[in-house]
N, C-alpha and C positions, 0 to 999 in steps of 0.2 A: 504494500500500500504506500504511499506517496503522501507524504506532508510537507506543504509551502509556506515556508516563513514570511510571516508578515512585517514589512517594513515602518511598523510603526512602533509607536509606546501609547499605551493604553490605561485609561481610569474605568474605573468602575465607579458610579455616582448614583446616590437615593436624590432624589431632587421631587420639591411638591409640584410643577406643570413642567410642559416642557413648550419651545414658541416655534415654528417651524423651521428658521434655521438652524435650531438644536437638529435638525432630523437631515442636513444635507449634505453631510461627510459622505464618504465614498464606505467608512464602516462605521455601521449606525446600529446598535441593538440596545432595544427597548423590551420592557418585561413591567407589567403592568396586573397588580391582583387590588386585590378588595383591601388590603391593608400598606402596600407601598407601590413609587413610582422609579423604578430603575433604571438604568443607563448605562452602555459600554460605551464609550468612545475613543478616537486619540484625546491624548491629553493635553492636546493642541487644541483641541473644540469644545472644552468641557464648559457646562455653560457655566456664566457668572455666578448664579445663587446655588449653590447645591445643599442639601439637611447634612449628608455625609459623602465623601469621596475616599478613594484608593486609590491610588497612582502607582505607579512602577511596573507592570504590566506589561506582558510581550504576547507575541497569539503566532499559530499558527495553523492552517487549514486543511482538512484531510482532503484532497484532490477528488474531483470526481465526480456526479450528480449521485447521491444515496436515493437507491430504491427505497424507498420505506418497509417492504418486504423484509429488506438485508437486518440483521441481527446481530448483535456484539460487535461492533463498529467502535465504539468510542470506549467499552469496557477493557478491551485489554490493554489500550491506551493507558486508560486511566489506572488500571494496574500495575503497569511496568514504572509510570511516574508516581506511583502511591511507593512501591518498593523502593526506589531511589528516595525517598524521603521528600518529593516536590511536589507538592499542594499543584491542583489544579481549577481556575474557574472556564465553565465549558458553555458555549451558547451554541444554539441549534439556528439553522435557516431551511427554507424549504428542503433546497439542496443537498445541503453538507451540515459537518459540525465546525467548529470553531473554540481550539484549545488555547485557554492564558494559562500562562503562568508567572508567577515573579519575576523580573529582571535578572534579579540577581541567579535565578536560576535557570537562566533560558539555555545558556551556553551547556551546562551539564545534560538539562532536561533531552537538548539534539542528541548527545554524545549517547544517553541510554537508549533514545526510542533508535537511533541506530545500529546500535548492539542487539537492540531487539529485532532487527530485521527492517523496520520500514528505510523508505527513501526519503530525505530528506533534501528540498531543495528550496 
């Protein structure tokens, strides 16, 4: 399987509304329930107001369009980075999935899922 690194740096943000140039980055993911209002972006776009933010943040993209059919996609991902001791935040799009993880541990996180077999570009 093939994973592409994202050239950016990424926040994770609770924010109370969002205005619609919050929504016009090129990576935009939003997550909205009954009790808060979320946000991934670069940390180039993060809007002005936020409740809470994370910063430091790195992603990269499992290649490919996911059938929905396909099964344990993103689980042994997250396993082989759970083993290496690297926390993961994971957002879904129609398509694919999409893996953060800390900065500080992006460099290692390639170094394992490599050792694991995938491709890394």
């Amino acid at each position: 399987m093939k994973l592409k690194c994202i050239d950016e740096q990424f926040s994770v943000c609770k924010v109370r509304q969002l205005r619609p140039e919050d929504l016009e980055g090129e990576f935009v993911f939003v997550g909205k329930t009954d009790e808060e209002l979320s946000l991934v972006c670069p940390t180039s776009h993060v809007p002005k107001e936020t409740v809470e933010r994370e910063d430091g943040w790195r992603a990269f993209r499992i290649e490919g369009q996911l059938d929905f059919s396909l099964v344990g996609i993103l689980a042994p991902i997250a396993t082989c980075l759970a083993e290496a001791d690297i926390g993961i935040f994971a957002v879904s799009t129609y398509n694919t999935d999409y893996v953060l993880v800390k900065e500080a541990n992006f460099d290692w996180a390639m170094e394992v899922l490599v050792a694991a077999g995938y491709v890394v570009v």
